[in-house]
py3Dmol code that shows the C-alpha trace and the ligand (Angstrom):
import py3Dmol

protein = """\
ATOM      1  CA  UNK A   1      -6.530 131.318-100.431  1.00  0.00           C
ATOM      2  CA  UNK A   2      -2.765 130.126-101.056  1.00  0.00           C
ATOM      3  CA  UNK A   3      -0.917 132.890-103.155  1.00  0.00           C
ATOM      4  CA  UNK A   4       2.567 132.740-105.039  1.00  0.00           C
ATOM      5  CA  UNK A   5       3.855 135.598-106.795  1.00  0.00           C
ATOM      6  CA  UNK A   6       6.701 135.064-109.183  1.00  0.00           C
ATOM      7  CA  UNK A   7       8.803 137.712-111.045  1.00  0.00           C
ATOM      8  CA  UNK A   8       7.804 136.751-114.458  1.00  0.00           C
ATOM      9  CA  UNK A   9       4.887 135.064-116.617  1.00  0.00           C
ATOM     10  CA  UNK A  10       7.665 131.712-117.343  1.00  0.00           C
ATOM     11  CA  UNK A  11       7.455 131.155-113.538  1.00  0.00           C
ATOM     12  CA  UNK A  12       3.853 131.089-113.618  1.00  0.00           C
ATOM     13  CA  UNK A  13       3.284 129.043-115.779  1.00  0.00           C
ATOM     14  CA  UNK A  14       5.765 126.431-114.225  1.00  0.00           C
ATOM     15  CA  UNK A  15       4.342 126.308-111.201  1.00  0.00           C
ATOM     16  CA  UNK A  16       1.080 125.782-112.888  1.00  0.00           C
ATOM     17  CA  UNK A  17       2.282 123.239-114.639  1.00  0.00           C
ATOM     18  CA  UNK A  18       3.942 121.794-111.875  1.00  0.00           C
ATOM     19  CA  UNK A  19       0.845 121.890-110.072  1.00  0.00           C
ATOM     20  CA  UNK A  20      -1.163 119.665-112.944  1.00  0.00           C
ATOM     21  CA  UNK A  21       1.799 117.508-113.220  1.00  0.00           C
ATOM     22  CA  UNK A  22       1.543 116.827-109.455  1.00  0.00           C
ATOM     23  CA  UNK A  23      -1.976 116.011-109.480  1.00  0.00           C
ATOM     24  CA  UNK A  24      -2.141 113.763-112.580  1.00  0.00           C
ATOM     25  CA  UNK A  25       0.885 111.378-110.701  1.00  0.00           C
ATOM     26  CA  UNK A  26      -1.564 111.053-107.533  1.00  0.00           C
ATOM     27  CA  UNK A  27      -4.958 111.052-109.985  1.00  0.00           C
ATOM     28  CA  UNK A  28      -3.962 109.918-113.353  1.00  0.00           C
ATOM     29  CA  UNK A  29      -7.690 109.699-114.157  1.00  0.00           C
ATOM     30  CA  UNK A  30      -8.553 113.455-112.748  1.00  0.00           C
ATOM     31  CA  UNK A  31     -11.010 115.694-114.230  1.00  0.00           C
ATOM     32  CA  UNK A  32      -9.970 118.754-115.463  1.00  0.00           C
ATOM     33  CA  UNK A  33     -11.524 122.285-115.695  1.00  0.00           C
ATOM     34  CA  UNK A  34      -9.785 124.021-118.525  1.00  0.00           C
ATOM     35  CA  UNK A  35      -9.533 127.638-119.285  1.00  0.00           C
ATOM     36  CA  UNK A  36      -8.492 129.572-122.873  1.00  0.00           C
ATOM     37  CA  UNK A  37      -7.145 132.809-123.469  1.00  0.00           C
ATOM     38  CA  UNK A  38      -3.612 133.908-123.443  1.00  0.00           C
ATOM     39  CA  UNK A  39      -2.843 133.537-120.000  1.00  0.00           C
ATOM     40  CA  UNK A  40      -2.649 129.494-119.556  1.00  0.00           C
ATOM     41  CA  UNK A  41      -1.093 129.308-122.764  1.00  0.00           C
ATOM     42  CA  UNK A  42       2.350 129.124-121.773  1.00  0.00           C
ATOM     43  CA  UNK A  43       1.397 126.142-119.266  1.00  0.00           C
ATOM     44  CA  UNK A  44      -0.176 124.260-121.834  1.00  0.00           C
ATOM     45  CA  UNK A  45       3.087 124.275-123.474  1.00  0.00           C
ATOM     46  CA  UNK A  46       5.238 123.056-120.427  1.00  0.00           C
ATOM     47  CA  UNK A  47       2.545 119.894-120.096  1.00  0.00           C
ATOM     48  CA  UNK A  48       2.600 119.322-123.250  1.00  0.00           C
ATOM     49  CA  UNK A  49       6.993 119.226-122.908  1.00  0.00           C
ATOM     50  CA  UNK A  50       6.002 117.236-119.693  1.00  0.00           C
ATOM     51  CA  UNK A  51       3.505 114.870-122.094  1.00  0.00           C
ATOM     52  CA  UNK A  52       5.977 113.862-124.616  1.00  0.00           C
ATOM     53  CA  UNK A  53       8.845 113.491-122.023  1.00  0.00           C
ATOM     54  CA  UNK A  54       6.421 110.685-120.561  1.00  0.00           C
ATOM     55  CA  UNK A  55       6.431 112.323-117.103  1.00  0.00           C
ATOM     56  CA  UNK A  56       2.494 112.738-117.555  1.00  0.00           C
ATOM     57  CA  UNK A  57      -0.117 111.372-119.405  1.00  0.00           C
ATOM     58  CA  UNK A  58      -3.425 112.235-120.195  1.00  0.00           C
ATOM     59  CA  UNK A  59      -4.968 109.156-121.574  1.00  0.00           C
ATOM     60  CA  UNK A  60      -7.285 108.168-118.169  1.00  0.00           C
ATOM     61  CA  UNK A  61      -8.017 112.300-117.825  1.00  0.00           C
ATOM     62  CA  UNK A  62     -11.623 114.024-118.691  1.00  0.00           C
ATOM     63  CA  UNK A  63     -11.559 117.440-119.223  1.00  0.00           C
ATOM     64  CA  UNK A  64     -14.185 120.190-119.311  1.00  0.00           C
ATOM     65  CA  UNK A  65     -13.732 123.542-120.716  1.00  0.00           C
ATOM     66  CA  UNK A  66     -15.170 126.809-118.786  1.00  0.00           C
ATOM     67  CA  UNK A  67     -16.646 128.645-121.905  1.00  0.00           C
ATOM     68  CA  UNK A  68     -17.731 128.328-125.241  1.00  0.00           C
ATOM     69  CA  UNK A  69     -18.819 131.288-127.682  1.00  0.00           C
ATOM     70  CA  UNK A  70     -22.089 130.362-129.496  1.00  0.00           C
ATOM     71  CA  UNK A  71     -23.199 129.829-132.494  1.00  0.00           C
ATOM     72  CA  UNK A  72     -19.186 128.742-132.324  1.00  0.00           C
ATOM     73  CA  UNK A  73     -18.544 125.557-134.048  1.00  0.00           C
ATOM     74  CA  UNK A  74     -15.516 123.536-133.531  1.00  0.00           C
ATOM     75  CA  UNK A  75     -14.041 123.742-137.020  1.00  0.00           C
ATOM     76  CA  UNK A  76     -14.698 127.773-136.360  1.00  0.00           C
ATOM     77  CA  UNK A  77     -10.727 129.435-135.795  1.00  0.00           C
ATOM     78  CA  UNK A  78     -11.882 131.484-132.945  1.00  0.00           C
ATOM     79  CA  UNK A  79     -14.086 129.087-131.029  1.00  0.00           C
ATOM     80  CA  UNK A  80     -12.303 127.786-127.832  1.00  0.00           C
ATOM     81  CA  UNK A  81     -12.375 124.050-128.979  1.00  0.00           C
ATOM     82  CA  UNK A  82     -10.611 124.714-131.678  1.00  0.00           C
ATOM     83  CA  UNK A  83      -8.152 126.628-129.649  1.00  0.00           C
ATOM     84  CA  UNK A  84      -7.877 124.236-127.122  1.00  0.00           C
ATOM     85  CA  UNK A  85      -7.497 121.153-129.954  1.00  0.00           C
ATOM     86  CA  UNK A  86      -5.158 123.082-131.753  1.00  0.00           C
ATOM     87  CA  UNK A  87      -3.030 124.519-128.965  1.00  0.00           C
ATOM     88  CA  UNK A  88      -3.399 121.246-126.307  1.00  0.00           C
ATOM     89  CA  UNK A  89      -5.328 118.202-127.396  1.00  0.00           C
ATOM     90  CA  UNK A  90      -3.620 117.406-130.800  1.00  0.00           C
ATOM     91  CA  UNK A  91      -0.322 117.623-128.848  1.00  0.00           C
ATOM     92  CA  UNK A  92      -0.791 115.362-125.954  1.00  0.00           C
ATOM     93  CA  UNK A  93      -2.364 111.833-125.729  1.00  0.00           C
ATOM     94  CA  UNK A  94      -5.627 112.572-124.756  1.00  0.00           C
ATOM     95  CA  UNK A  95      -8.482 111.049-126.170  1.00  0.00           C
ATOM     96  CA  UNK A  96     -10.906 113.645-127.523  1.00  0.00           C
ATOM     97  CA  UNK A  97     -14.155 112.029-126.733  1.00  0.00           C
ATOM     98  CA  UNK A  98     -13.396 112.606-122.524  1.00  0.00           C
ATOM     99  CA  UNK A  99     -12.777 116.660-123.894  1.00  0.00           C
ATOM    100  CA  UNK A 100     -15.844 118.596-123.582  1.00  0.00           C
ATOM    101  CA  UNK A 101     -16.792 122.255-124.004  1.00  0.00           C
ATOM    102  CA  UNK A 102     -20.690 123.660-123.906  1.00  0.00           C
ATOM    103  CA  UNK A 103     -21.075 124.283-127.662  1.00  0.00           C
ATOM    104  CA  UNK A 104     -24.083 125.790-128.876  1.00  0.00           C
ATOM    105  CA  UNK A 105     -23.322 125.366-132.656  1.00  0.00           C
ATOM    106  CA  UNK A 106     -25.054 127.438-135.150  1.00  0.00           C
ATOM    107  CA  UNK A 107     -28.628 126.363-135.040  1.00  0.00           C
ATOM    108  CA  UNK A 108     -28.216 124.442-132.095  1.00  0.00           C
ATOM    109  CA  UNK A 109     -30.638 126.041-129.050  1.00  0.00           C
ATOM    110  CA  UNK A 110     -27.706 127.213-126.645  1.00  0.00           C
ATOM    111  CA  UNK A 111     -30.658 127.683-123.563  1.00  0.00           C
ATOM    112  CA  UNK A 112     -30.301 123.713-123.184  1.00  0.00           C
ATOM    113  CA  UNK A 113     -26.986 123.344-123.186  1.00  0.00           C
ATOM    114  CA  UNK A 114     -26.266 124.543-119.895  1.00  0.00           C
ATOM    115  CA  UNK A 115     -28.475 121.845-117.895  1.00  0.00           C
ATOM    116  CA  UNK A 116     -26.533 119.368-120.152  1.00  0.00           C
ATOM    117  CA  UNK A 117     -23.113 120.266-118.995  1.00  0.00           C
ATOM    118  CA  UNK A 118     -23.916 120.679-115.662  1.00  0.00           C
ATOM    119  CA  UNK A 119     -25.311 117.048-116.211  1.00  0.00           C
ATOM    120  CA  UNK A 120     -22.018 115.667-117.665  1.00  0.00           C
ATOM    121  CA  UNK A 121     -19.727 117.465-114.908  1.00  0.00           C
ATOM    122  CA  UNK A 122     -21.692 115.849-112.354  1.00  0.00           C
ATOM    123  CA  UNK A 123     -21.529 112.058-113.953  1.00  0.00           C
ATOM    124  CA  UNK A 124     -17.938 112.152-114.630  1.00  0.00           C
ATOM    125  CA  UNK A 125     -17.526 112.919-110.905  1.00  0.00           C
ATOM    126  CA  UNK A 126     -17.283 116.449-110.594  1.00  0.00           C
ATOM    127  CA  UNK A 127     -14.125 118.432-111.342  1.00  0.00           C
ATOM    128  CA  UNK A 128     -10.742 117.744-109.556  1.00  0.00           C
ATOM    129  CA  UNK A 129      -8.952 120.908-110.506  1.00  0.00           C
ATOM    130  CA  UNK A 130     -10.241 123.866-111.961  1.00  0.00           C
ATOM    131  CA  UNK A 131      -7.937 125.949-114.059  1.00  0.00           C
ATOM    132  CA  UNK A 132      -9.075 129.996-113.943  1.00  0.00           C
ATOM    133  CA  UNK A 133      -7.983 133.195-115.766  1.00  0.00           C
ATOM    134  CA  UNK A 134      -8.944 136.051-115.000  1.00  0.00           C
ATOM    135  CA  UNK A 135     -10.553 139.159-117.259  1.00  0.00           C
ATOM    136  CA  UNK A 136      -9.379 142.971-116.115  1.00  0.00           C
ATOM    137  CA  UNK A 137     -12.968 143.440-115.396  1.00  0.00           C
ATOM    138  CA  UNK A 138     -12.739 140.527-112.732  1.00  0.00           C
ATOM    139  CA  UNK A 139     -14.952 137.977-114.231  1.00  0.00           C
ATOM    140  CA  UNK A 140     -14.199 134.548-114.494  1.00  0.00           C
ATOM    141  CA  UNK A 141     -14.998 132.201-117.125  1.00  0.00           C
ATOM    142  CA  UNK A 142     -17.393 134.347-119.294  1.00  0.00           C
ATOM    143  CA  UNK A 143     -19.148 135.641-115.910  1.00  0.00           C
ATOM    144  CA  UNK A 144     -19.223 139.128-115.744  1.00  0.00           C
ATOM    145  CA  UNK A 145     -19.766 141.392-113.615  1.00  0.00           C
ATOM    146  CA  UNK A 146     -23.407 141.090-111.606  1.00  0.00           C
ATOM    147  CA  UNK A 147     -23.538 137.713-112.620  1.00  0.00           C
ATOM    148  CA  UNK A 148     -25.063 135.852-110.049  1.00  0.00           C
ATOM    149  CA  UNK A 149     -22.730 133.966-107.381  1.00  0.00           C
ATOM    150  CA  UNK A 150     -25.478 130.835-107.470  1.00  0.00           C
ATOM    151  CA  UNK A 151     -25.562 131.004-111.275  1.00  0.00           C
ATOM    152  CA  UNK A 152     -25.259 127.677-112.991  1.00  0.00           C
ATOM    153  CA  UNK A 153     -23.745 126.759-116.906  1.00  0.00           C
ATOM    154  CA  UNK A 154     -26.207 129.182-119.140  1.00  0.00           C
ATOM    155  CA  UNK A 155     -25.518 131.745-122.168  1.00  0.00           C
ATOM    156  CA  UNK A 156     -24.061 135.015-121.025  1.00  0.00           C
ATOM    157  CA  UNK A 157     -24.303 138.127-123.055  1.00  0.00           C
ATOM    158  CA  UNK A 158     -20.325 139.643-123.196  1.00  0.00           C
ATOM    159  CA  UNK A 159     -20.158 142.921-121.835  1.00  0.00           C
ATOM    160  CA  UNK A 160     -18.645 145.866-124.316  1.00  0.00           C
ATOM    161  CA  UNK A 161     -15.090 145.769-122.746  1.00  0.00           C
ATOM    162  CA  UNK A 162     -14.696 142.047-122.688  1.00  0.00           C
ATOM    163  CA  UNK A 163     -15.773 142.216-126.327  1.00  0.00           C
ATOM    164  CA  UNK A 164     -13.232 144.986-127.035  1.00  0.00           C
ATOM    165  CA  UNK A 165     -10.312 142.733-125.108  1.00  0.00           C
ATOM    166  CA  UNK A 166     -11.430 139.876-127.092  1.00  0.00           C
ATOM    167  CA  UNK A 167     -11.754 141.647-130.900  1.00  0.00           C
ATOM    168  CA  UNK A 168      -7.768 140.638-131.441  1.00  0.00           C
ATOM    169  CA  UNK A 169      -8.675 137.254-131.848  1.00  0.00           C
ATOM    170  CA  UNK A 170     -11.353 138.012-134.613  1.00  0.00           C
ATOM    171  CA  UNK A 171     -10.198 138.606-137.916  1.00  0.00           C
ATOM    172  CA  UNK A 172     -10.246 142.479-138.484  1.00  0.00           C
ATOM    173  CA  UNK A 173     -13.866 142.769-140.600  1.00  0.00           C
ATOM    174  CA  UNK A 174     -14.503 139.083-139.659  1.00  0.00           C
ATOM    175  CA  UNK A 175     -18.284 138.935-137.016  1.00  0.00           C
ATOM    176  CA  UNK A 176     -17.493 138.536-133.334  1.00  0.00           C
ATOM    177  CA  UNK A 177     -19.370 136.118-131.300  1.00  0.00           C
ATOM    178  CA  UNK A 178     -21.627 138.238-128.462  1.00  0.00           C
ATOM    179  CA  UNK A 179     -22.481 135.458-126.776  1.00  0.00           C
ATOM    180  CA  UNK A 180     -20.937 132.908-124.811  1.00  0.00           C
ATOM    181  CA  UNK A 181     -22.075 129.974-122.728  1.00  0.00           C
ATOM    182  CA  UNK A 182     -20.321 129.671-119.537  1.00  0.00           C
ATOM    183  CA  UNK A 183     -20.017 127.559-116.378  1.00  0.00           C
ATOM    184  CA  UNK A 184     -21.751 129.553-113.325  1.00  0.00           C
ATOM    185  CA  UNK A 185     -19.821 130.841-110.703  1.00  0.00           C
ATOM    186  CA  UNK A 186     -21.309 128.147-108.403  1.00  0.00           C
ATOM    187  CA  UNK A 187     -20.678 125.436-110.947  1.00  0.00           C
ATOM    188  CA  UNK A 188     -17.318 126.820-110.623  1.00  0.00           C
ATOM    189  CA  UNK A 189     -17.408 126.947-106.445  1.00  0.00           C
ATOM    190  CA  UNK A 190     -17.865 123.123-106.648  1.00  0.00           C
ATOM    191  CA  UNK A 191     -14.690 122.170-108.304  1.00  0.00           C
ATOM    192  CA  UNK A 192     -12.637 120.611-105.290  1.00  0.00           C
ATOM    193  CA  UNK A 193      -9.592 122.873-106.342  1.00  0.00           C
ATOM    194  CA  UNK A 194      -9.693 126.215-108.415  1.00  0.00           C
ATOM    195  CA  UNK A 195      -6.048 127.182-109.616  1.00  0.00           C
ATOM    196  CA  UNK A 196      -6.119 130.536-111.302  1.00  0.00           C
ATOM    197  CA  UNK A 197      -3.228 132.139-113.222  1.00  0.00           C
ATOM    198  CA  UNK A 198      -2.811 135.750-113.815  1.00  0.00           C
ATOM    199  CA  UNK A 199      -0.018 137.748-115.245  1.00  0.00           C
ATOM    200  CA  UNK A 200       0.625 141.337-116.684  1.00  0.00           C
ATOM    201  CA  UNK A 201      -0.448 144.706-115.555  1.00  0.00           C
ATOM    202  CA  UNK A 202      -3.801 145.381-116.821  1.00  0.00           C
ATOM    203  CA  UNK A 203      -5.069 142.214-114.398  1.00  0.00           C
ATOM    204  CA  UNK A 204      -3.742 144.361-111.649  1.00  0.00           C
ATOM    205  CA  UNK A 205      -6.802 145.965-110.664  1.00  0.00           C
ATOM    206  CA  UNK A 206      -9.022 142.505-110.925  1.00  0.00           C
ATOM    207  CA  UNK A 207      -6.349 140.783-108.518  1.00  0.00           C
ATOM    208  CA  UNK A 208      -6.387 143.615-106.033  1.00  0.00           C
ATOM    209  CA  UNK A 209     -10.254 142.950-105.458  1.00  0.00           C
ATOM    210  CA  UNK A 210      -9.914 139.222-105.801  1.00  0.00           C
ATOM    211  CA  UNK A 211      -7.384 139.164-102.916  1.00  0.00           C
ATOM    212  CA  UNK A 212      -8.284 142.133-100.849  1.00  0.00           C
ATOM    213  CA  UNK A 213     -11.197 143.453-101.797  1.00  0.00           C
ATOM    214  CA  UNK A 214     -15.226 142.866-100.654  1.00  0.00           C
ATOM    215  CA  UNK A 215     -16.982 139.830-102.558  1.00  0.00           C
ATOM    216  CA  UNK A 216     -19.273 141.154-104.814  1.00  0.00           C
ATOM    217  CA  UNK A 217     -21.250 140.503-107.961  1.00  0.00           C
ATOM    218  CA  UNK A 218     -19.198 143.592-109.802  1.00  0.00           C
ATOM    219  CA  UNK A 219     -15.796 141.490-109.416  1.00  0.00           C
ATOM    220  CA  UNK A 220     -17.276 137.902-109.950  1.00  0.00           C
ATOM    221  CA  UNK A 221     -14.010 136.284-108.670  1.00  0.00           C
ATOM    222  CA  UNK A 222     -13.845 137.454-105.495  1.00  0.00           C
ATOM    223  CA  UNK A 223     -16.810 134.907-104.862  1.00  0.00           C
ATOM    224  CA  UNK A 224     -13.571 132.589-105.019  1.00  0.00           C
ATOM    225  CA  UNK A 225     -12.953 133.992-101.032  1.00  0.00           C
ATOM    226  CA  UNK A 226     -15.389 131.532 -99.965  1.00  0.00           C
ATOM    227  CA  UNK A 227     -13.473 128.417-101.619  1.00  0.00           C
ATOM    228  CA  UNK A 228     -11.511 126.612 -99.316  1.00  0.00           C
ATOM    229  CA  UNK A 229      -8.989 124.802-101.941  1.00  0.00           C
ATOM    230  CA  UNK A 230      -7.681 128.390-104.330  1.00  0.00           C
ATOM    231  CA  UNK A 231      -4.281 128.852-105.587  1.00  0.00           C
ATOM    232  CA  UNK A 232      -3.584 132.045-107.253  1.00  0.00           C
ATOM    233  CA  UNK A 233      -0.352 132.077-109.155  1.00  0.00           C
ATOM    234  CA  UNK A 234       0.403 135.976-110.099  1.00  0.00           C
ATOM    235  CA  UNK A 235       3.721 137.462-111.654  1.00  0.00           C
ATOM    236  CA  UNK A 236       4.371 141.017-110.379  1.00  0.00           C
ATOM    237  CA  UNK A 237       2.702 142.710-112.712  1.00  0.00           C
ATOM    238  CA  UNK A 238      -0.348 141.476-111.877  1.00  0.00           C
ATOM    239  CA  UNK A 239       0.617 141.934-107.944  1.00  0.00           C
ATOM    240  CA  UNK A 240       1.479 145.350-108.559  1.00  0.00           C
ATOM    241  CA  UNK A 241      -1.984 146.877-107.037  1.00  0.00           C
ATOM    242  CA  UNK A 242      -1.598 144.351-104.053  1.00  0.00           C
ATOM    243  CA  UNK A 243      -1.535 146.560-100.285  1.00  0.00           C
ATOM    244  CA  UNK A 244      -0.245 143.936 -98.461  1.00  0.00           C
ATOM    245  CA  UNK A 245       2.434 142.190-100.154  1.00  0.00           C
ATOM    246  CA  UNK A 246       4.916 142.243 -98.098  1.00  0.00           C
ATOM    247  CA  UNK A 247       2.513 139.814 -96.005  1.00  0.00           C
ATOM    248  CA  UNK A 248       1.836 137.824 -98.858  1.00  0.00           C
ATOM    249  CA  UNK A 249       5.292 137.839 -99.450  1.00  0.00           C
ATOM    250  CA  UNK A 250       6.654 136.249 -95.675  1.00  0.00           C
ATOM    251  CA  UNK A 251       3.645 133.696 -96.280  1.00  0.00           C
ATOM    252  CA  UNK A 252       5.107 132.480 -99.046  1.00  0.00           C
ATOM    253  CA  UNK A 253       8.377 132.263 -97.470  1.00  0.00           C
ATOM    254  CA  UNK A 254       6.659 130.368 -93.728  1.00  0.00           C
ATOM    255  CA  UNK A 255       4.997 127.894 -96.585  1.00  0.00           C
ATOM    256  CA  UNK A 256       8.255 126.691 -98.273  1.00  0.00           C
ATOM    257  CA  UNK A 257       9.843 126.257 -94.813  1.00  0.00           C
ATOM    258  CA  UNK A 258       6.722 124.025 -94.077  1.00  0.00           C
ATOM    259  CA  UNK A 259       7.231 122.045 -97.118  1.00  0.00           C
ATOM    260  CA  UNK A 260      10.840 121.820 -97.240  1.00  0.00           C
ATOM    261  CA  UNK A 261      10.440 120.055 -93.793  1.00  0.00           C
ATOM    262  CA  UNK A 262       7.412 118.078 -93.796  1.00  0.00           C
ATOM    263  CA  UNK A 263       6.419 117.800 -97.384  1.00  0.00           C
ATOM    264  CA  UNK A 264       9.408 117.423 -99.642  1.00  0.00           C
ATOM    265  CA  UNK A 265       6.981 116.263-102.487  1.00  0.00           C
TER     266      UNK A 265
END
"""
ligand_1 = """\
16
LIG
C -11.629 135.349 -121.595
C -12.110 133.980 -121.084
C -11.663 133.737 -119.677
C -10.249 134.229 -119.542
C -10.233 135.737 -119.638
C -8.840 136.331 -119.680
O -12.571 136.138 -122.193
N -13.500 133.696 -121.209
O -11.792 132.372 -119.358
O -9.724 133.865 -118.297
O -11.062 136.218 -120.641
O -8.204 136.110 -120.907
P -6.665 136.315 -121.134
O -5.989 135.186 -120.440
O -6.461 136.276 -122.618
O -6.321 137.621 -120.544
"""
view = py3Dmol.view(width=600, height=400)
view.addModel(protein, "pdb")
view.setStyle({"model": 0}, {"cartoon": {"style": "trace"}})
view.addModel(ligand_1, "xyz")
view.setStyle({"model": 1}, {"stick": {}})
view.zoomTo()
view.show()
């Protein structure tokens, strides 16, 4: 597992950004696993700076969302398409028919959907880079904890905290979505390259177990200890639990060295 920490949230998100931006020059037609939520927003931004500046495009890219609330549809304000249209798609030049999330849409049956995902991933090519947050309860995606490590895309009943981190984005007397449908944990394993983000204090305790703790089913991403291709970009806030950082720290510093003399790129 390859881990940066950077002093602040802006850093973060550069370096996530820079990552994508990196990628898309070697693979402009990559596949993309996208993540909502507050975290990647600010890296969103920076590729969509990057977009219009014509150092990237998106035009040849397929993308394919982690989560979906159902009963959720896309014109709904807090479903993640229209987050994701309204926050990256409308602003780069993507074309919307390669963008895919798993919506079960009112009155659709949401126990099919997840075979039909799965299905899609798999005939675009499976996914280049995954893009992760993290919840403070260490699940990733809408996994939670005890979800299975082998579980595929299916419909995942939230648990009472996530639903309680998420009520901000529901309007105050407005009905909040319990369930979600999610990519598994192993549908997650098999993207080639997982990049996950997390800033801000109240992640500290998640990122303590998903670098140095056991891998378990009560802290679904530490299952990610297992994947040979993870970044984790943190700012020190979410660090802030870490035992070893010094470590983690000289790492860092041995890696640049590396790259500043064999790697410029
Ligand atoms: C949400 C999403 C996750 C996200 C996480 C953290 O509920 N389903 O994909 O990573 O919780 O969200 P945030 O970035 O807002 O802290």
């Amino acid at each position: 597992m390859e881990l940066m920490i950077f002093e602040t949230p802006a850093a973060v998100a550069d370096e996530g950004a820079r990552r994508i931006r990196h990628l898309l020059h070697a693979r402009p037609d990559a596949v993309l696993g996208l993540a909502t939520g507050s975290t990647p927003l600010t890296m969103y931004e920076r590729l969509v700076r990057d977009c219009r500046q014509k150092r990237i495009s998106f035009a040849a890219v397929t993308t394919f969302n982690l989560d979906e609330y159902v009963g959720l549809d896309g014109d709904h304000p807090q479903s993640y398409r229209h987050y994701m249209n309204e926050h990256f798609f409308s602003k780069i030049d993507i074309d919307l028919a390669n963008t895919h999330l798993p919506v079960a849409a009112a009155g659709a049956n949401p126990l099919r959907i997840g075979a039909e995902y799965e299905t899609k991933i798999a005939a675009a090519g499976g996914i280049d880079l995954q893009v992760l947050g993290i919840g403070r309860n260490g699940h990733i995606g809408f996994n939670e904890p005890t979800s299975s490590l082998g579980s595929r895309t299916r419909v995942k009943t939230l648990t009472r905290e996530t639903l309680a981190s998420n009520r901000r984005f529901f309007p105050a007397h407005g009905k909040q979505a319990e369930l979600a449908i999610t990519m598994g944990i192993a549908t997650i394993m098999e993207a080639r390259k997982v990049l996950l983000l997390a800033t801000g204090e109240e992640k500290a305790a998640a990122v303590e177990q998903l670098i140095e703790g056991p891998v378990s089913a009560m802290w679904p991403a530490t299952t990610l200890q297992y994947h040979g291709n993870v970044t984790v970009l943190l700012d020190a806030a979410a660090a802030s639990r870490l035992k070893n950082r010094d470590y983690y720290d000289w790492v860092q510093q041995q890696q640049q060295k590396l790259v500043q003399q064999f790697d410029a790129d």
